[in-house]
C-alpha positions in Angstrom: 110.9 -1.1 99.3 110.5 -1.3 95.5 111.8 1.9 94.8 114.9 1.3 97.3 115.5 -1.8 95.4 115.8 -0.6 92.1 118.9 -0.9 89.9 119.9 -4.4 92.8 120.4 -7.7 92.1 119.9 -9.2 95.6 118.8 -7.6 99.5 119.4 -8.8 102.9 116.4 -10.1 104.9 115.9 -11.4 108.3 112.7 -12.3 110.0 111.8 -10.3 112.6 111.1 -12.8 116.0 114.0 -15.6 115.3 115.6 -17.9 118.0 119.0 -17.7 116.1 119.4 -14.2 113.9 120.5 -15.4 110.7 120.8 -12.8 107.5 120.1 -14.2 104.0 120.2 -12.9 100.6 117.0 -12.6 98.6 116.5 -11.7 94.9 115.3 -8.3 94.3 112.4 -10.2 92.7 111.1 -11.2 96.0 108.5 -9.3 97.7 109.4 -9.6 101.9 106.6 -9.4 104.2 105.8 -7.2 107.2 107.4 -10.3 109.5 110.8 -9.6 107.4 113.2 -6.8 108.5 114.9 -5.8 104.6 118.4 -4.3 104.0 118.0 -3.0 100.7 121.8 -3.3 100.4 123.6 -5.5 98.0 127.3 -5.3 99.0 128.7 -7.9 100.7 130.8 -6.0 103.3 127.7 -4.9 105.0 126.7 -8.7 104.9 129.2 -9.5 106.4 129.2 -7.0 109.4 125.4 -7.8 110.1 126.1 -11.5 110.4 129.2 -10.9 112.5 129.2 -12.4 116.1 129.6 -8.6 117.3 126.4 -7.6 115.5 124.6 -11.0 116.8 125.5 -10.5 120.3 124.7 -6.9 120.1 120.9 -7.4 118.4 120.5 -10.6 121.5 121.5 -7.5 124.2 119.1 -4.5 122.4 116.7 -6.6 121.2 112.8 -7.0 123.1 111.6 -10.4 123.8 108.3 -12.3 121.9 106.2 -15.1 122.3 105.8 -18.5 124.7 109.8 -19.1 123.5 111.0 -15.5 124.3 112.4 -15.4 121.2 114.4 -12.1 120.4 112.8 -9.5 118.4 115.3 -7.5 115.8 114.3 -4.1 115.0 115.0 -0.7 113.5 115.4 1.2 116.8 117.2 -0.5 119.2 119.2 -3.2 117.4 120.2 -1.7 113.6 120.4 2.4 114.2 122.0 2.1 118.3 124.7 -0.5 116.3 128.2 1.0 115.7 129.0 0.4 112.5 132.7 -0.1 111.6 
């Protein structure tokens, strides 16, 4: 992640098991944890299609289920790579 993050001001993070699937930007400073799925992307076009209503209903409908609150589960494989990106 450190090396991927070289020469960026800011990434994208979202936590992995979230009732609502919110994105955020984090300083490059910032160390995420395992629990955090990182975008080492810094543009704000890509922001903006991961925290698009199309990209939130998608992750809800690809996404596995977690926990006593069934709380959706974002991840590599079936909600970010299966996405069609504009």
């Amino acid at each position: 992640m450190r090396e991927a993050l070289i020469g960026k001001l800011r990434f994208i993070a979202t936590p992995r098991v979230a009732k609502h699937r919110i994105f955020v930007w984090l300083p490059s400073e910032v160390l995420a944890n395992d629990r955090t799925f990182v975008f080492a992307r810094d543009d704000d076009y890509f922001f903006g299609i991961l925290h698009s209503r199309l990209h939130e209903v998608w992750a809800l409908a690809t996404s596995s289920r977690h926990g006593v609150g069934n709380d959706p589960t974002y991840n590599n494989t079936t909600c970010f790579e299966t996405f069609p990106f504009p």
